[in-house]
C-alpha positions as CSV (number, residue, x, y, z in Angstrom):
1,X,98.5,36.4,60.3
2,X,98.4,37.6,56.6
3,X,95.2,39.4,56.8
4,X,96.4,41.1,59.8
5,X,99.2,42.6,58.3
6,X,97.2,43.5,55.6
7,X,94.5,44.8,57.6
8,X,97.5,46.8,59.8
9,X,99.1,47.9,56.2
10,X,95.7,49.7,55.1
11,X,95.2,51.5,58.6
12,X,99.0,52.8,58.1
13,X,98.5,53.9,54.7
14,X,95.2,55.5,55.5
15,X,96.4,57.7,58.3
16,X,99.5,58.5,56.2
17,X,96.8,59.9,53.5
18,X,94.9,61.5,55.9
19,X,98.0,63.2,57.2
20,X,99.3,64.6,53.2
21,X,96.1,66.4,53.1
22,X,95.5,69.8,54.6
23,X,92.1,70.6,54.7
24,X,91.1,67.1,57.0
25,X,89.1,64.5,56.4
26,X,86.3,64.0,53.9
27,X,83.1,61.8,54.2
28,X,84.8,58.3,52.1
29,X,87.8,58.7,54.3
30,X,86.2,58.7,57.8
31,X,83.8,55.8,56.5
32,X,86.8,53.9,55.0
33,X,89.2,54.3,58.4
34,X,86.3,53.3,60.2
35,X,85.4,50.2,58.1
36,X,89.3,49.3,58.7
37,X,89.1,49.2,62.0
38,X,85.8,47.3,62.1
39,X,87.4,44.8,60.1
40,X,90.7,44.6,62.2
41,X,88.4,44.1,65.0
42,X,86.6,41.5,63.7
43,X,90.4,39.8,62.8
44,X,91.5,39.7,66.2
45,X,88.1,38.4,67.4
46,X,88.3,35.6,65.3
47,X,92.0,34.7,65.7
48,X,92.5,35.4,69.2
49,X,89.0,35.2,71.0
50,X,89.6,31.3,71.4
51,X,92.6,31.9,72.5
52,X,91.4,34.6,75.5
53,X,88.0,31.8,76.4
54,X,91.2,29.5,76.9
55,X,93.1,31.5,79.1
56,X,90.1,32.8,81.4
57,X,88.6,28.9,81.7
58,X,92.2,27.9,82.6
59,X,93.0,31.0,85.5
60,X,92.5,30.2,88.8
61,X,89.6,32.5,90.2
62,X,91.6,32.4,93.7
63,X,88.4,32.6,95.4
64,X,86.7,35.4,92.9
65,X,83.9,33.3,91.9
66,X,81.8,32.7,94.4
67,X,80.0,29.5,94.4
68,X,77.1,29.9,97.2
């Protein structure tokens, strides 16, 4: 849950340093928002992709799936 504070912390602080400068967004920036994001990704795919498996294994199909 620390990292993704962290990870939501840096996307804040990014856009808030995109948003002081006027003439846009250079080359580091878009890479380094980008790599952000990538990594937040990857943060809630790790912490809540078990979780997700979980819940569609345990959903009743109602009749969705079928069998054949």
């Amino acid at each position: 849950m620390k990292q993704l504070k962290k990870a939501g912390m840096a996307i804040v602080h990014s856009l808030k340093e995109f948003t002081k400068e006027e003439e846009g967004m250079g080359t580091v920036e878009v890479i380094l928002i980008i790599a952000v994001l990538i990594t937040f990704v990857l943060i809630l795919k790790s912490t809540l992709g078990p979780k997700i498996k979980g819940w569609i294994n345990n959903l009743d199909t109602g009749g969705l799936v079928d069998e054949g």
